[in-house]
C-alpha positions as CSV (number, residue, x, y, z in Angstrom):
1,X,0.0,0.0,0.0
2,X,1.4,3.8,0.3
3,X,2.8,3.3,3.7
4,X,5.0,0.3,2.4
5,X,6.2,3.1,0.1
6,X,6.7,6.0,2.0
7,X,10.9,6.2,3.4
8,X,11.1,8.4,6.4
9,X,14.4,9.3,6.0
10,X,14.3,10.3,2.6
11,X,11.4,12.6,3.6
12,X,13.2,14.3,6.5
13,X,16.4,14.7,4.3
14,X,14.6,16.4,1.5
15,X,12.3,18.5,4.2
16,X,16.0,19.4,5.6
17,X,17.0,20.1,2.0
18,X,14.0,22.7,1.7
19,X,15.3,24.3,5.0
20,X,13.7,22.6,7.9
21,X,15.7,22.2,10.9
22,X,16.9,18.1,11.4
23,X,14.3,17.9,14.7
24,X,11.7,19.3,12.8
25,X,12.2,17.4,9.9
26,X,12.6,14.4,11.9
27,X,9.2,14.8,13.6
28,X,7.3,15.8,10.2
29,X,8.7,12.9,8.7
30,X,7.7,10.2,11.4
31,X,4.1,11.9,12.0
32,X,3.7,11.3,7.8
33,X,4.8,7.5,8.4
34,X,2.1,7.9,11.0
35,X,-0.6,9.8,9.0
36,X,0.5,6.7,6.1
37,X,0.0,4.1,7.9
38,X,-3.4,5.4,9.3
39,X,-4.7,5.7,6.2
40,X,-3.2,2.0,4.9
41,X,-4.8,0.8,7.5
42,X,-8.6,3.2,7.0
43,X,-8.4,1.9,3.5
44,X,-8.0,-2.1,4.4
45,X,-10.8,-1.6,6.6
46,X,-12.9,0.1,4.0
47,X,-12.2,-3.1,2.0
48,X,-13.2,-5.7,4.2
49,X,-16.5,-3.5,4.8
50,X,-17.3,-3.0,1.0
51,X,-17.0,-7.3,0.8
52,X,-18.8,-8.0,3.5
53,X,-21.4,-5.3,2.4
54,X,-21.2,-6.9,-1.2
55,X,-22.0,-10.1,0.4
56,X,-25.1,-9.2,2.2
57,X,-26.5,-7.0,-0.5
58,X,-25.8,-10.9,-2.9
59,X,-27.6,-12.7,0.5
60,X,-30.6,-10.2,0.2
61,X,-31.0,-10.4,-3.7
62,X,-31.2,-13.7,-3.4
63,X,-33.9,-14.0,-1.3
64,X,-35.6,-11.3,-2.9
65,X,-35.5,-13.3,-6.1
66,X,-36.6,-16.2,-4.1
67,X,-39.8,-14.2,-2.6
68,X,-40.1,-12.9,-6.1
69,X,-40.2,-16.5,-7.5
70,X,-42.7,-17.7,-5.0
71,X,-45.1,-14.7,-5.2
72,X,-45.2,-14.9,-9.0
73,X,-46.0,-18.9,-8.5
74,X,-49.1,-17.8,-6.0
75,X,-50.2,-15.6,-8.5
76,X,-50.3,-18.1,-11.3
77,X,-52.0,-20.3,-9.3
78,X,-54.4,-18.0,-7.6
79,X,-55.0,-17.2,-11.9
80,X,-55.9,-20.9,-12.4
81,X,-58.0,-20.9,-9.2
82,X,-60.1,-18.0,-10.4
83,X,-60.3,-19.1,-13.8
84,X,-61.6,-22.2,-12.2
85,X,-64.2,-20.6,-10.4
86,X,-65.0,-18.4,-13.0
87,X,-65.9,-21.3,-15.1
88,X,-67.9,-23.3,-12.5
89,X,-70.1,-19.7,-11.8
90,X,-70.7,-19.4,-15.6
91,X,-71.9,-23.3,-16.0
92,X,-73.8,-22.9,-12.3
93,X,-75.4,-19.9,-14.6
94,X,-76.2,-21.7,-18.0
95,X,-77.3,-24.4,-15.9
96,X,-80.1,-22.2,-14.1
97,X,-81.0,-20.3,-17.2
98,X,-81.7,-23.8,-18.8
99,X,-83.5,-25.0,-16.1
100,X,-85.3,-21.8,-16.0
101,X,-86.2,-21.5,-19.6
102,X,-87.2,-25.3,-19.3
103,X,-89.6,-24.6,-16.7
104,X,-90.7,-21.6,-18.8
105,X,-91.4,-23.6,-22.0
106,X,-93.1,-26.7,-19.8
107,X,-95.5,-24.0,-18.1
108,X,-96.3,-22.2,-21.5
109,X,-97.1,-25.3,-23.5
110,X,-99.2,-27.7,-20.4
């Protein structure tokens, strides 16, 4: 990562080059390893998160194509239910309408 880059004493000698004094170019130069390594360390954790974030968000899209799957199946079935019904209501109907218009015809011609 950066930190595994970052040479403290090639930073203090060029912060000494640019006029710093050695102590203060000592301390810059170990609170930038510091600062370095922080953020090595910030962006490893921010790694792990996004993966185990990844992995739920996979976990929930699976289920939610799972709940998906199964609600679609109720619907189709709940479709062949009513169709069901639908066709037992209608020949219930033409049954009575016969048996009306039977009666109807029996009373009109006795």
């Amino acid at each position: 990562m950066v930190a595994a880059n970052f040479d403290a004493h090639q930073y203090a000698r060029r912060l000494i080059d640019a006029g710093f004094s050695p102590s203060q170019a000592d301390v810059l130069a170990e609170t930038t390893g510091e600062i370095m390594l922080e953020i090595t360390s910030v962006a490893t954790a921010v790694e792990k998160l996004e993966c185990k974030m990844t992995a739920e968000f996979e976990k929930q899209r699976a289920y939610t194509d799972k709940v998906v799957a199964e609600l679609r199946q109720a619907m189709a079935e709940q479709g062949q239910n009513m169709m069901r019904w639908i066709l037992l209501v209608g020949a219930a109907f033409g049954l009575i309408q016969t048996g009306l218009l039977t009666a109807i015809v029996v009373k009109l011609l006795f």
